[in-house]
N, C-alpha and C positions, 0 to 999 in steps of 0.2 A: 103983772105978777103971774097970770096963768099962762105966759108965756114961757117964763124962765122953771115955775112946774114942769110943763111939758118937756121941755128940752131937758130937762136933767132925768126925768122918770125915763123919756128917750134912752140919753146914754146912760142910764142902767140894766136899762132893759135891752140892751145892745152887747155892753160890756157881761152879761149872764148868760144870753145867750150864742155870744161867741164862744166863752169855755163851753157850755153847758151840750150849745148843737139846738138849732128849731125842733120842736114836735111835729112840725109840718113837713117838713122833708120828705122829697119823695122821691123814687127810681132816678138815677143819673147825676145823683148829686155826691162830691167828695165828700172825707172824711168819714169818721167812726160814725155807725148808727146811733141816735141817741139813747136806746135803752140796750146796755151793755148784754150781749149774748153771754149767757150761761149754763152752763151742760145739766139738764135736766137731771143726770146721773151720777155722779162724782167718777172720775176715773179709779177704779180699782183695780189691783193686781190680779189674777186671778189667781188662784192658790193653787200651786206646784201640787200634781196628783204625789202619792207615794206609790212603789213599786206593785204593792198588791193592790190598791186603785188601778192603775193600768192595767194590769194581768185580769181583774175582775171585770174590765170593760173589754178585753178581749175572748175572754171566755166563753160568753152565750156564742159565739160565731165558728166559736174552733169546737166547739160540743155539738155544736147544728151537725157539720161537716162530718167530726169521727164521733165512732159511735165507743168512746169509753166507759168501763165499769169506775166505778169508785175509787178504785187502789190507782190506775191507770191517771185518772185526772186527778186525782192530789201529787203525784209526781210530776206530773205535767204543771199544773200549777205551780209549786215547789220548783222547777228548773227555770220557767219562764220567771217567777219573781225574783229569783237569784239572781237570774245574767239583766233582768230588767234593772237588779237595785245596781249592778252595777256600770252601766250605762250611763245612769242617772249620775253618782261620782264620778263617772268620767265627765262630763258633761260640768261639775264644777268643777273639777281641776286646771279648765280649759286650757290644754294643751295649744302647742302648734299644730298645721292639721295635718300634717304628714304624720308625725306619732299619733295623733288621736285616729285615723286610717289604720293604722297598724295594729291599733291596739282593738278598734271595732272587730279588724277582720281576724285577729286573734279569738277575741269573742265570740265572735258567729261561730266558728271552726269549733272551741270546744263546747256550744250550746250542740251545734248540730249533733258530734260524736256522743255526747249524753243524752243526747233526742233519741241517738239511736240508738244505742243501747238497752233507753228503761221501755220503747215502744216497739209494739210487734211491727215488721215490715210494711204490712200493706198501711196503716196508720200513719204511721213516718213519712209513707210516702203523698196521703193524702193529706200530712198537715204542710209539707214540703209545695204542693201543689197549690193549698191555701198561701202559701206565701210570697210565691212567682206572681200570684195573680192580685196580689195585695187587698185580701182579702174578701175578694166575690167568690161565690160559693157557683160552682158551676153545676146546673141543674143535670140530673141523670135524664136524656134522653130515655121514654120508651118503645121500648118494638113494637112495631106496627104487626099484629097478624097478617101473612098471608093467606090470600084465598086461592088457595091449592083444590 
């Protein structure tokens, strides 16, 4: 009788741990791990900035560089979140990418010619130089005295 016990506790105990997977399992053995991985963290979206979120993340970096009064960076701010907000529509609209090409390099063209019109030259050209170099600020070397 403690026979036919054994042999059946056996194959239960075979038949649960075939679905189920040993707890003893170790390095180089197939199949799923027995206790199912799961992400510490749920995957989230991360939420879409809006246009003056971006402009306001670029701001401390472009006010480091030029040196604006007040009037000067509210229109500056004002242009950058205008052609930002609509970048962003473009960007839903999802074009093919040759019109969406066109349509950037349309954009840039009249952000540039309103760059330069609401800012004085030297400005324009030092926010222009922020933007070749994507956005490192290049430190002002200074002169060294000579000993004359």
């Amino acid at each position: 009788m403690r026979f036919i016990v054994f042999i059946f506790v056996f194959l239960i105990n075979g038949a649960v741990l075939a679905q189920v997977g040993s707890p003893y399992r170790q390095y180089g053995t197939r199949g799923a791990p027995v206790v199912p991985r799961t992400n510490e963290r749920p995957m989230e979206d991360p939420e879409a900035l809006t246009a003056e979120e971006r402009v306001d993340q670029q701001m401390p970096k472009i006010l480091e560089v030029l040196e604006l009064n007040p009037f000067e960076e509210a229109v500056l701010r004002s242009i950058l979140t205008k052609y930002v907000q609509k970048r962003i529509e473009l960007q839903i609209l999802a074009l093919d990418p040759d019109k969406n090409r066109e349509a950037l390099e349309k954009m840039q063209l009249e952000q540039d010619e309103e760059l330069k019109q609401s800012l004085p030259p030297e400005q324009y050209e030092a926010l222009q130089d922020l933007y070749k170099n994507n956005g490192k600020v290049k430190k002002k070397k200074k002169k060294k005295k000579s000993k004359s």
